[in-house]
C-alpha positions as CSV (number, residue, x, y, z in Angstrom):
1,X,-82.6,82.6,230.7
2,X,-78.9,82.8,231.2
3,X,-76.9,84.7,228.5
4,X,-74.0,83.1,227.4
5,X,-70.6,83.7,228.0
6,X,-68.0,85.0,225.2
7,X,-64.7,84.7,224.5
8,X,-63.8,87.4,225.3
9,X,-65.3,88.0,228.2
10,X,-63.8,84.3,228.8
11,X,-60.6,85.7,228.5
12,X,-61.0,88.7,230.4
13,X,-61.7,86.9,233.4
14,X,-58.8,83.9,233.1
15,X,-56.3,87.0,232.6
16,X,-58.0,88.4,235.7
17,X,-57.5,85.0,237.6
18,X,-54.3,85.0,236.7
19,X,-54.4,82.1,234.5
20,X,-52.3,81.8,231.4
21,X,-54.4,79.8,228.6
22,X,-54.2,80.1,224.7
23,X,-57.3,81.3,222.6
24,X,-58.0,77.5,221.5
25,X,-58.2,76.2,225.4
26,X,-60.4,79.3,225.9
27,X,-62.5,78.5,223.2
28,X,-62.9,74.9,224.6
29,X,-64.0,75.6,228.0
30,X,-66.7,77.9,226.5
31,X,-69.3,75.7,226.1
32,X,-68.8,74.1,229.3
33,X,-68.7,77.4,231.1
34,X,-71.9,78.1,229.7
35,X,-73.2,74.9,230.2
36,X,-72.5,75.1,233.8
37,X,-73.8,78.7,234.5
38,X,-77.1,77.4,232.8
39,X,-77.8,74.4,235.4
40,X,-76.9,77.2,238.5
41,X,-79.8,78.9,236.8
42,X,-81.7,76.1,237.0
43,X,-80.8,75.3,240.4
44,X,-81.3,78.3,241.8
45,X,-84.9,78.7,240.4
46,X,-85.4,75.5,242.5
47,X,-84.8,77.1,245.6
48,X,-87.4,78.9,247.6
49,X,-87.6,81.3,250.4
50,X,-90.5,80.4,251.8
51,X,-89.7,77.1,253.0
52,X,-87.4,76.7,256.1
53,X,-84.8,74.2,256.5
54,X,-85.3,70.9,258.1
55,X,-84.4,71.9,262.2
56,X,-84.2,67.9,262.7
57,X,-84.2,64.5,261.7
58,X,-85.4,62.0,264.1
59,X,-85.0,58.3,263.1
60,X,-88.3,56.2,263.9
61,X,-88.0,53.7,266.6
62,X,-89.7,50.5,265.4
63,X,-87.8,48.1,267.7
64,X,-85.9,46.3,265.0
65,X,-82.7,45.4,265.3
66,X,-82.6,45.9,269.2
């Protein structure tokens, strides 16, 4: 599981991205933030490295529409 994301550590990195916000917009992109780094959690438990990519895709021909 991912561990959430604080304030501060919030702030830390806006200040470090140069962006200027107050405490309060801070505190309102928290739970997005978190909500956000949760799902790439997710996602990324989807993904594995045994299967290859598709090299392909080849479009049956049935003769329709010809």
């Amino acid at each position: 599981m991912v561990e959430g994301i604080t304030l501060a550590q919030l702030r830390t990195m806006a200040k470090q991205a140069g962006l200027k916000l107050s405490d309060e917009e801070l505190e309102q992109l928290v739970p997005g933030v978190n909500r956000s780094r949760k799902q790439l959690s997710e996602l990324r438990e989807l993904v594995t490295d045994n299967l290859e990519p598709a090299g392909t895709f080849v479009v049956a021909k049935t003769g329709k529409g010809r």
